[in-house]
N, C-alpha and C positions, 0 to 999 in steps of 0.2 A: 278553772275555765279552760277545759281543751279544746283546740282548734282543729281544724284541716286546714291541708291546699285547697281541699274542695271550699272550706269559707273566705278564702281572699277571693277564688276562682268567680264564685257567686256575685261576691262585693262587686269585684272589677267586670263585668259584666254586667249588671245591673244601673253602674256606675259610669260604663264606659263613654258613654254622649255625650254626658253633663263634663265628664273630665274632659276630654278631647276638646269640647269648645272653650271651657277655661282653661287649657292650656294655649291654644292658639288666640286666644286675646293677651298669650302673654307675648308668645314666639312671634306670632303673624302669620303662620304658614298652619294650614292644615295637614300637611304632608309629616311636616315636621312634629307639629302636635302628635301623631300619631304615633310615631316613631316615638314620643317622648312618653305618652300612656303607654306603649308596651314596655320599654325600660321602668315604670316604674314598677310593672307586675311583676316584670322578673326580682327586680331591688328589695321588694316584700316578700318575696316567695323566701319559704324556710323560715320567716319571723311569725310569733305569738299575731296572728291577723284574726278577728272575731270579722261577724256582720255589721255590728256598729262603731268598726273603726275607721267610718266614713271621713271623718276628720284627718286621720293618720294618711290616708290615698289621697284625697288631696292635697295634703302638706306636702309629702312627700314628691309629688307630680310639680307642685307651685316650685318646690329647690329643685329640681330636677332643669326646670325651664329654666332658670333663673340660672342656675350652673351652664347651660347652653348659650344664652347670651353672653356668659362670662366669658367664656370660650369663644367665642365670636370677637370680643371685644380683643381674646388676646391675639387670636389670630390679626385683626386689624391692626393691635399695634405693632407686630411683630414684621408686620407688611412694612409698616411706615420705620422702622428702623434699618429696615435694607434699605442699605445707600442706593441711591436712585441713579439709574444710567443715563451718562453722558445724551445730549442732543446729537441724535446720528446715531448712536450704539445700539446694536441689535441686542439684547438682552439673550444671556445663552439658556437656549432648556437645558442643561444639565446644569446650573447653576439655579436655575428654577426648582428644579428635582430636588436638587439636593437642599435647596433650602426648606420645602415643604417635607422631607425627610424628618430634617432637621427638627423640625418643630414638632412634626407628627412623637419622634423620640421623646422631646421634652413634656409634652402632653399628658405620655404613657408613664413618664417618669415622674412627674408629677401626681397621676392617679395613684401611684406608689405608695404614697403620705397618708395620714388619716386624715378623715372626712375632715375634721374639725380642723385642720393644719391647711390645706387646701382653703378652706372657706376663708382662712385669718390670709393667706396669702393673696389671694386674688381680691379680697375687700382692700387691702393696703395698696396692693399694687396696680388695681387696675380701678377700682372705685375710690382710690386717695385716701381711705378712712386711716383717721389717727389710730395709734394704736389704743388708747382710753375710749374710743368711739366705737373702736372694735370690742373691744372687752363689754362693754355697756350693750352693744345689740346682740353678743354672744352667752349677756351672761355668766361671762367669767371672768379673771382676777386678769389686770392688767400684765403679771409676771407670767400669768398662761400665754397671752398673747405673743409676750415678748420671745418665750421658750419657744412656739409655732413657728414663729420668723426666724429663730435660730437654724430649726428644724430644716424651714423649706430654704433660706437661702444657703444653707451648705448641700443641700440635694441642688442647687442649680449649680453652685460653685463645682460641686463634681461633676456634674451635666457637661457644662462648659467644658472642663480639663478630659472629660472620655472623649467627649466631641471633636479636643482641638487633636487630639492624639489619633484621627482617622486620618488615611490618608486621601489623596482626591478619589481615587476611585471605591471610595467608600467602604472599603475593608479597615479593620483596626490595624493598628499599626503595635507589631510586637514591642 
């Protein structure tokens, strides 16, 4: 079965409406939706894509959303764990900066991981799932899950330790 670029190109084009609005029934945003159909064209592009892998674009599109609200959610909570400022305190923008820095790094750092590592991480941590809950919606053996969390929380445990090692003005500290 050989494919093209030219048959996802077709697929996603043909596709593109029907995606775009079930993806913003997930996000809310049509702006956003959109943004989230064109990362999934690119996310497919280079893979085995026929005409009738209708099913595969929207899965694909459906995690994609669904990866963005996660993100959303970490962002919120990561908001809610900065200590909140005193009554009267002007809150500093460079303290601001560097916190959205901050996280933007952990993000990227996180994209790092493999797909499936990322998913077991953010379902524990930000959707609460056990790890048997995780393994059961992923499909895989409880010792996968547990090796995933191994995985991502020593990438944060370094995160943290490169991070604490910057100085204020955001260079690394030899």
């Amino acid at each position: 079965m050989a494919t093209t670029a030219g048959d996802l190109l077709k697929l996603f084009l043909a596709e593109r409406s029907r995606l775009v609005r079930a993806i913003g029934r997930i996000v809310g945003s049509h702006a956003t939706a959109e943004d989230i159909a064109q990362d999934t064209y690119l996310r497919l592009q280079g893979q085995p894509v026929t005409g009738s892998d209708k099913g595969l674009l929207f899965r694909t599109a459906r995690n994609l959303a669904i990866d963005h609200l996660r993100a959303g959610k970490v962002r919120a909570a990561y908001a809610e764990s900065v200590p909140r400022q005193e009554a009267g305190d002007e809150p500093q923008a460079d303290e601001a900066m560097i916190a959205r820095e901050e996280f933007a790094h952990f993000m990227a750092a996180l994209r790092t991981l493999p797909e499936r590592t990322q998913r077991v991480f953010l379902l524990n941590r930000l959707d609460g799932m056990t790890y048997k809950a995780i393994a059961a919606t992923l499909k895989v053996s409880v010792s996968t899950v547990e090796k995933d969390m191994i995985r991502a929380l020593e990438l944060c445990r370094r995160f943290r330790n490169e991070w604490a090692m910057r100085d204020s003005d955001g260079t690394d500290v030899p």
